[in-house]
C-alpha positions as CSV (number, residue, x, y, z in Angstrom):
1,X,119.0,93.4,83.8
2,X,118.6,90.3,85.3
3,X,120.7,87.2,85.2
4,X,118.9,84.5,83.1
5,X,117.7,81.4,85.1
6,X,120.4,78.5,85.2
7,X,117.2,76.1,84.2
8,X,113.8,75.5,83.7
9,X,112.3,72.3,83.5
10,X,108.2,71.5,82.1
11,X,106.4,68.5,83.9
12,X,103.4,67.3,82.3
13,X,100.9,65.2,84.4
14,X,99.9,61.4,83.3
15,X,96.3,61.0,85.8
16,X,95.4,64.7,85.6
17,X,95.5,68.2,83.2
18,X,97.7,69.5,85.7
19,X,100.9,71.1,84.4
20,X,104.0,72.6,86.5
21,X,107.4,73.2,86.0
22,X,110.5,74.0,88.3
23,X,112.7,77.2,87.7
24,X,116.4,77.2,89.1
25,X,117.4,81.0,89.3
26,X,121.3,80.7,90.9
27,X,122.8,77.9,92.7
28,X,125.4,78.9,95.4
29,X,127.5,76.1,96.8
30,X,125.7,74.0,94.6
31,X,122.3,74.5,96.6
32,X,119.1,76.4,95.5
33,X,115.8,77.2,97.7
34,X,112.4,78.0,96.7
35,X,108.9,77.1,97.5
36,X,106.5,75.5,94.8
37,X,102.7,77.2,94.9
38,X,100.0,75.4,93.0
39,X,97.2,77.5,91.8
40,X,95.0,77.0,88.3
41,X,96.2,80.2,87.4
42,X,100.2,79.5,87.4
43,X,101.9,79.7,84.6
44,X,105.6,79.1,83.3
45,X,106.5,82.8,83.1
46,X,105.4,83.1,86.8
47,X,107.8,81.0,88.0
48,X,110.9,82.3,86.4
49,X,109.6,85.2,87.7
50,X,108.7,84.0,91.4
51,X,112.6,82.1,90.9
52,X,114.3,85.3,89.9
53,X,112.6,87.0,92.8
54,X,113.8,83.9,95.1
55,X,118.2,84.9,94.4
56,X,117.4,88.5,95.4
57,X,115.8,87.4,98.7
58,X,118.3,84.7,99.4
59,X,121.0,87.7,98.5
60,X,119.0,89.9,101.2
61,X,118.6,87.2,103.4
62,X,122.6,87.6,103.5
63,X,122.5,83.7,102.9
64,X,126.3,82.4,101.8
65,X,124.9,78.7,101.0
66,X,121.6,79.4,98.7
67,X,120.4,80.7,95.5
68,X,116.9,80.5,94.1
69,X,114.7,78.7,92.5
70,X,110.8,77.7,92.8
71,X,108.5,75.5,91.4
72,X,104.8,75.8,90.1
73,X,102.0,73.7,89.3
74,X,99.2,75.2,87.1
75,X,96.1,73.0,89.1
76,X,93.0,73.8,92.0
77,X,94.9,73.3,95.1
78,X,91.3,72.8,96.8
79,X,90.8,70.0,94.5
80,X,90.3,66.2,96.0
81,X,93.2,65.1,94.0
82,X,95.7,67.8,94.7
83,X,98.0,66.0,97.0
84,X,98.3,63.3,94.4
85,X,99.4,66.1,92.0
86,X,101.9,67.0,94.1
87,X,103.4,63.8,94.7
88,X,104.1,62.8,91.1
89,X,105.1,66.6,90.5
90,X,107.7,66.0,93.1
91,X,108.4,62.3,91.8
92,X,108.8,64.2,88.3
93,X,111.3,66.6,89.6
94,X,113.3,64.4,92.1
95,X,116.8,64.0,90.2
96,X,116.3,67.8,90.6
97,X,115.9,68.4,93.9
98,X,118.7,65.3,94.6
99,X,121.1,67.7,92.6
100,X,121.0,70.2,95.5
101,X,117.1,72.1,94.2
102,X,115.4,72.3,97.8
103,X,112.1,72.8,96.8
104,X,109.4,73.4,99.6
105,X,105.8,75.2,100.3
106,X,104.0,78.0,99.2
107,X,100.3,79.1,98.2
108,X,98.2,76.4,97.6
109,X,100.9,73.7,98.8
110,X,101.7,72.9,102.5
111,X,105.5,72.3,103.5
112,X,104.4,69.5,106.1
113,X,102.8,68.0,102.4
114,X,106.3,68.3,100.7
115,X,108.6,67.2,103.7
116,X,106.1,64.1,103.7
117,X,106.6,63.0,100.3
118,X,110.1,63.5,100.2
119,X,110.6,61.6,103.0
120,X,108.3,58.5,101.4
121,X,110.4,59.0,98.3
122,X,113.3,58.2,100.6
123,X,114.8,61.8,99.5
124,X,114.1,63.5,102.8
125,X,115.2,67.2,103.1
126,X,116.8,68.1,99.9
127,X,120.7,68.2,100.6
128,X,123.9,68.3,98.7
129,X,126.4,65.5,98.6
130,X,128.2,68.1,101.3
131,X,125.7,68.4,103.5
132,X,124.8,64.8,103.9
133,X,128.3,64.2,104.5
134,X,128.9,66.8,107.6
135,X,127.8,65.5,110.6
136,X,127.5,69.2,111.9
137,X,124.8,69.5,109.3
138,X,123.1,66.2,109.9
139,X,122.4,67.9,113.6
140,X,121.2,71.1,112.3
141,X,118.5,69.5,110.1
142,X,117.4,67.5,113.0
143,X,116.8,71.2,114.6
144,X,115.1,71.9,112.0
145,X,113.0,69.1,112.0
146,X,112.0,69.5,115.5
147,X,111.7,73.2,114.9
148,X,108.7,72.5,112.2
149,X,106.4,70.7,114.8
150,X,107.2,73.9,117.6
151,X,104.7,76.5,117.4
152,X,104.6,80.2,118.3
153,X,101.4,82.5,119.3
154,X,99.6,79.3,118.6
155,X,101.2,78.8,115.0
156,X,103.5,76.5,113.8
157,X,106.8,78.5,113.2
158,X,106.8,78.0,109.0
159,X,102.8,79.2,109.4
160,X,103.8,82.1,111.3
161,X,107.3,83.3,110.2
162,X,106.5,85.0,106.9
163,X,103.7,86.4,108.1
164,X,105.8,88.4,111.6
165,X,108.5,88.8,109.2
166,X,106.4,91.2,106.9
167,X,104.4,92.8,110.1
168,X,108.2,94.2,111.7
169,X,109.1,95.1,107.9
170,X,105.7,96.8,108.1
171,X,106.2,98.5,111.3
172,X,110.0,99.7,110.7
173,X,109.0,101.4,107.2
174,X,106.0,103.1,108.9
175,X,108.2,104.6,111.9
176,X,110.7,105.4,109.2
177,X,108.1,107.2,107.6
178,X,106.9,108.6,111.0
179,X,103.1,107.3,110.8
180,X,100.7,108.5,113.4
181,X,99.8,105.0,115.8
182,X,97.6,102.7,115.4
183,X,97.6,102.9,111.1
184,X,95.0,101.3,109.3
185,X,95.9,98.4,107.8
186,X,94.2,96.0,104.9
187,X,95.2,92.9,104.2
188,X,94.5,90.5,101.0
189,X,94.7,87.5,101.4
190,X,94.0,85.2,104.7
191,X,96.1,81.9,104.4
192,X,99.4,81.4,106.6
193,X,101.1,84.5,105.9
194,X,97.8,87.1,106.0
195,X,96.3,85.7,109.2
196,X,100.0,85.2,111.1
197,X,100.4,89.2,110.2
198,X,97.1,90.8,111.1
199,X,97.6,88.9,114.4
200,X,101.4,90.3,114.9
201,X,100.1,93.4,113.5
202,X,97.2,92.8,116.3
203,X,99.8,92.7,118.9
204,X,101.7,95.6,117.5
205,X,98.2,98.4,117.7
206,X,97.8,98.4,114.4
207,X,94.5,98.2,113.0
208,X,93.2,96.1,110.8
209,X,90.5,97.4,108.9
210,X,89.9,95.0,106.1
211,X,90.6,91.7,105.4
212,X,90.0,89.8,102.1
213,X,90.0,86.0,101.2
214,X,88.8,83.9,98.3
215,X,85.4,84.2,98.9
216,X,84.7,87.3,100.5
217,X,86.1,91.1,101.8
218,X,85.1,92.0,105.4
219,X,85.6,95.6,106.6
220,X,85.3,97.6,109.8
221,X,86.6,101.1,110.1
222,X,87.3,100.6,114.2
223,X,89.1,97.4,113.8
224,X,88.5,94.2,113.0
225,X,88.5,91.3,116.3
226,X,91.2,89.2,114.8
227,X,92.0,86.7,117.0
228,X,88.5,86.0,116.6
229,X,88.7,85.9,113.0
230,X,91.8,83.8,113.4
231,X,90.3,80.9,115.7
232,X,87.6,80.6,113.7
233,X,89.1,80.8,110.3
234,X,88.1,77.7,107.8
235,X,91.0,75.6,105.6
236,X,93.3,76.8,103.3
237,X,92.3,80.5,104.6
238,X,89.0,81.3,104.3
239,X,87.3,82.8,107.2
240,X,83.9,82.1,109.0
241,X,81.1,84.9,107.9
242,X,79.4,83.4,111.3
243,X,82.0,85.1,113.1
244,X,81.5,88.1,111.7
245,X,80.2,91.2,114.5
246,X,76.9,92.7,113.3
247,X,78.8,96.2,112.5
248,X,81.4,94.6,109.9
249,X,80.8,95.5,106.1
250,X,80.8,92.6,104.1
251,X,81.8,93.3,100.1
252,X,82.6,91.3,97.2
253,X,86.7,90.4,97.6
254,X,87.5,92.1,94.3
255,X,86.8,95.5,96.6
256,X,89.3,95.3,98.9
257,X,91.3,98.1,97.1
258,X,87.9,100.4,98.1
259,X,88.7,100.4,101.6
260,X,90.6,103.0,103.5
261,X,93.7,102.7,104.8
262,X,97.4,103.9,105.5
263,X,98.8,100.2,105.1
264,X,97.8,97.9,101.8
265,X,99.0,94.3,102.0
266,X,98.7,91.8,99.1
267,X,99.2,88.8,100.9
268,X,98.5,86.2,98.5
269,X,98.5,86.3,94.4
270,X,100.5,87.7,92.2
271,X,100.1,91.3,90.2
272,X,97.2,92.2,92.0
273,X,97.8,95.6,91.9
274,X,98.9,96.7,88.3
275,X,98.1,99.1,85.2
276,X,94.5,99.2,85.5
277,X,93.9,99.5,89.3
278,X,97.0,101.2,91.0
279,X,95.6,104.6,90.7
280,X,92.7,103.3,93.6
281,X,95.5,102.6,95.9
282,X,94.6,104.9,98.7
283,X,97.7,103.7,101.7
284,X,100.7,105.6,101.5
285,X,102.2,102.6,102.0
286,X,102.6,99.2,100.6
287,X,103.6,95.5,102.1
288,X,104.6,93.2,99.6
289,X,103.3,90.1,101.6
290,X,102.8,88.0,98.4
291,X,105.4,87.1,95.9
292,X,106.0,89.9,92.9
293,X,102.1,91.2,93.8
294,X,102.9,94.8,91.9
295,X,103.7,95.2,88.1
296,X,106.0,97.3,86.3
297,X,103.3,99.6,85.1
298,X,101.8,99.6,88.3
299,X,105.1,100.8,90.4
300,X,105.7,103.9,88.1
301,X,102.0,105.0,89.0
302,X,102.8,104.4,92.6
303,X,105.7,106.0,92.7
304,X,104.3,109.0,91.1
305,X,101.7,108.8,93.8
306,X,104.2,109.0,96.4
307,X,103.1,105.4,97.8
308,X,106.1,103.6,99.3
309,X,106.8,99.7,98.9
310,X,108.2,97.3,101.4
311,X,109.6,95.1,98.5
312,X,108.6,91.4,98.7
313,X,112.1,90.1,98.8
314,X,113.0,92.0,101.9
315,X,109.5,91.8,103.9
316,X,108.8,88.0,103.2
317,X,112.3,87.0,103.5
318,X,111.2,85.3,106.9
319,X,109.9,81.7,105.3
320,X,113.4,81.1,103.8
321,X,115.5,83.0,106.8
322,X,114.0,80.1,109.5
323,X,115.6,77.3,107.1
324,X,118.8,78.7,105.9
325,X,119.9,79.3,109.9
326,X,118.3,76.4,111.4
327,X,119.9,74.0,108.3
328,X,123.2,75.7,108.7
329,X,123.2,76.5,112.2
330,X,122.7,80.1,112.8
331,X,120.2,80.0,115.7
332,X,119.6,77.2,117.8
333,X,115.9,75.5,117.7
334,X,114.3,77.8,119.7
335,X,111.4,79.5,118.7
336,X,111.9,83.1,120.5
337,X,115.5,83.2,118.8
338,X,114.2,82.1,115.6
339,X,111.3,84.9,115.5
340,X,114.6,87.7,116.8
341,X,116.9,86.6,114.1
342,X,114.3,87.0,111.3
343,X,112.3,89.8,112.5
344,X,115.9,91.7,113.4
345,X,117.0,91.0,109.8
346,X,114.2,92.5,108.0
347,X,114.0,95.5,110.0
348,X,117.3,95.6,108.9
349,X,116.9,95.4,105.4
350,X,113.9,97.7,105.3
351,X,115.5,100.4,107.0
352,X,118.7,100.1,104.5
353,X,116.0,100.2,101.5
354,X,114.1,102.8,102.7
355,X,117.2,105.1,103.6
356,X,119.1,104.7,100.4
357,X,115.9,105.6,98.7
358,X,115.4,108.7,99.8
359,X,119.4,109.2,99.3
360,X,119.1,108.2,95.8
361,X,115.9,109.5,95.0
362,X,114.7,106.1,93.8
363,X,112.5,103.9,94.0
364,X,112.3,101.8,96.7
365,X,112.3,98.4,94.2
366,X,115.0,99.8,92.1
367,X,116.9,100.2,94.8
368,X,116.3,97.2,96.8
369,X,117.3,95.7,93.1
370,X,120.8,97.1,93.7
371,X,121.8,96.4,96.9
372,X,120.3,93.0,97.1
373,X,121.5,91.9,93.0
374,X,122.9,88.0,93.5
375,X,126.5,87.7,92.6
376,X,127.3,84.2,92.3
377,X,126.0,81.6,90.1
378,X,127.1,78.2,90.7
379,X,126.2,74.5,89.7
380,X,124.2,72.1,91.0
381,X,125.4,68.8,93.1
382,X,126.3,66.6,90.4
C-alpha cells in the first residue's frame, strides 16, 4: 500500500475559474520534483496520483537527492489567458516551492513558461537552503541552464528527452520479448514526448503506423513519414492534415485503439485505456508514455491478455533523469552524454522489470512497484 502524500495543498484562482493544487509525495534531503500539467480535465485525485507515481520514478531513477511531488491546474491550456493562470498558480504556491518543492512542466504547461516566472518572481530554480549554499551546485545549475537552450535531433533536450527515454525502454522490452523488426507502433498523443519518440522510434526501424492528437487519428499500415509529420506539426501538438500523403487513413482520434499494431503508446492523458476499452487492445505490448495512462481494472484484463507494460515510472523517467544529474552533477552539459546516461538507465530498468516478472510470475506494474517502492520520507527546507 502506498505511503500517504506528505501534503496537498488547493489553490483557487481570483481572475479566472481555474482551480489547481500541488501534491508533495516524499521529500528526500528536504527536496521534491515534479512537473505541474494543466488540462480542464485535472482533478485533485489526479495529482496525488500523478505525485505518488512521481517517488517511484525518482526511486527508479536511482536519485539520492529527490522525492516527488506534482502539481495540477484544472484549466484550457489553449486558452488566451493560460500563462496568466500559471503565473498566479505559481505565485500561490511559491512558499512551496521556496521550501525545497521544484515544481516544473508537463502537458499543457511549458518548462521554458515555469523557469520564466520563477525567475521574474526572483525564485529562480527551486533549491534548498543547501543547494544555494554549495558553490559546486551553483555551477551545476548553470549546466543546466545552458543545457535547456541545447538542442538534440533538432529538439530542445527537455522536448526530446522523455520522449527517447520511452523509445530505448520501448526497444529493450521488445528485444527482450524477441519481436520480429520493424514492429508496428501507434502512438497517442503528438506533443513533446509523442513526436520526440516516433522520430527516435523513426531512427530505430520501427514503424509507426498510427498517430493520434487532439483533433484527429492518422493511419498508414506501411508507415507513416514522420519527420514530415514532425516539421510540419502545429502548437501544442497538433499535426498539419495538409501534410498528410494521399494513402493515409484519417479517423476520428477516439479510434486510435482500432488500429493494428505490436506497440501501443499512450503518450499523453491519463487512464486512457481502462475497464471498458482494454479488451480492444490488440499490441502485445504497451509504452506507458503518459503519466498513470492504464487503470487498475484495465491491467488485470491486460494481463490476462498476455499484453506486457513498460511501466510509466521506468519508461518516462527521462524528463526528471536530465535534471537530477545535470543539477547535481552526474553528466556534464553535453547533450550526447545526457541522451547515454538516460537512455542507458532505462534500458536498465526495463530489462530488471521485465526479467523479475517472468521470475515472479507477476505483473510487470506489481513488480516494478517492488523494486522501485521509495524508502525515505523526509521534510521540506524549512
Amino acid at each position: 500500500m502506498d505511503q500517504k502524500p506528505y501534503a496537498v495543498v488547493e489553490w483557487n484562482d481570483t481572475e479566472s475559474d481555474a482551480k489547481g493544487w500541488l501534491c508533495a509525495y516524499n521529500f528526500v534531503n528536504h527536496y521534491c520534483g515534479g512537473g505541474t500539467r494543466m488540462h480542464p480535465t485535472v482533478t485533485k485525485e489526479e495529482v496525488v496520483r500523478l505525485a505518488t507515481t512521481m517517488g517511484y520514478k525518482y526511486k527508479a531513477c536511482e536519485s539520492e537527492t529527490t522525492g516527488g511531488c506534482k502539481g495540477g491546474i484544472a484549466y484550457d491550456y489553449k486558452a488566451p489567458d493560460a500563462k496568466d493562470v500559471l503565473r498566479r498558480y505559481l505565485n500561490a504556491m511559491a512558499p512551496y516551492i521556496k521550501a525545497g518543492v521544484s515544481i516544473g512542466g508537463d502537458l499543457g504547461v511549458d518548462y521554458a513558461d515555469v523557469l520564466e516566472i520563477l525567475e521574474d518572481m526572483g525564485i529562480g530554480l527551486p533549491q534548498t537552503k543547501e543547494m544555494k549554499e554549495s558553490a559546486e551546485i551553483q555551477q551545476y545549475i548553470r549546466n543546466h541552464d545552458d543545457a535547456c537552450d541545447m538542442t538534440y535531433d533538432g529538439f530542445k533536450m527537455y522536448d526530446m528527452i522523455t520522449g527517447y527515454g520511452c523509445a530505448h525502454s520501448l526497444d529493450e522490452a521488445w528485444k527482450y520479448k524477441k519481436g520480429d523488426e520493424g514492429a508496428r507502433v501507434v502512438i497517442q498523443g503528438f506533443g513533446c514526448v509523442g513526436a520526440s519518440m516516433a522520430n527516435n522510434l523513426d531512427q530505430m526501424g520501427y514503424k509507426v503506423v498510427g498517430i493520434a492528437d487532439a483533433n484527429l487519428m492518422v493511419e498508414c499500415q506501411d508507415g507513416l513519414d514522420v519527420k514530415k509529420l514532425i516539421e510540419t506539426r502545429k502548437p501544442k501538438g497538433e499535426m498539419d492534415p495538409d501534410a498528410f500523403e494521399s494513402n493515409y487513413i484519417v479517423r476520428e482520434n477516439t479510434e486510435w485503439l482500432d488500429v493494428d499494431c505490436d506497440v501501443l503508446v499512450p503518450a499523453a492523458l491519463e487512464d486512457v485505456i481502462n475497464k471498458d476499452n482494454a479488451e480492444k487492445v490488440k499490441a502485445s505490448l504497451i509504452v506507458e508514455a503518459a503519466n498513470i495512462p492504464v487503470t487498475a481494472e484495465a491491467d488485470e484484463i491486460l494481463r490476462n491478455n498476455n499484453v506486457d507494460i513498460c511501466v510509466d515510472f521506468v519508461a518516462n523517467l527521462g524528463g526528471i533523469r536530465i535534471y537530477d544529474s545535470l543539477v547535481f552533477g552526474i553528466v556534464d552539459p553535453v547533450p550526447q552524454q545526457i541522451v547515454d546516461d538516460t537512455t542507458s538507465l532505462i534500458r536498465k530498468q526495463t530489462r530488471l522489470m521485465f526479467e523479475e516478472a517472468d521470475k515472479r510470475n507477476m505483473s510487470h506494474r506489481a513488480v516494478a512497484r517492488e523494486l522501485f517502492k521509495p524508502d525515505v520520507f523526509d521534510t521540506p527546507d524549512i
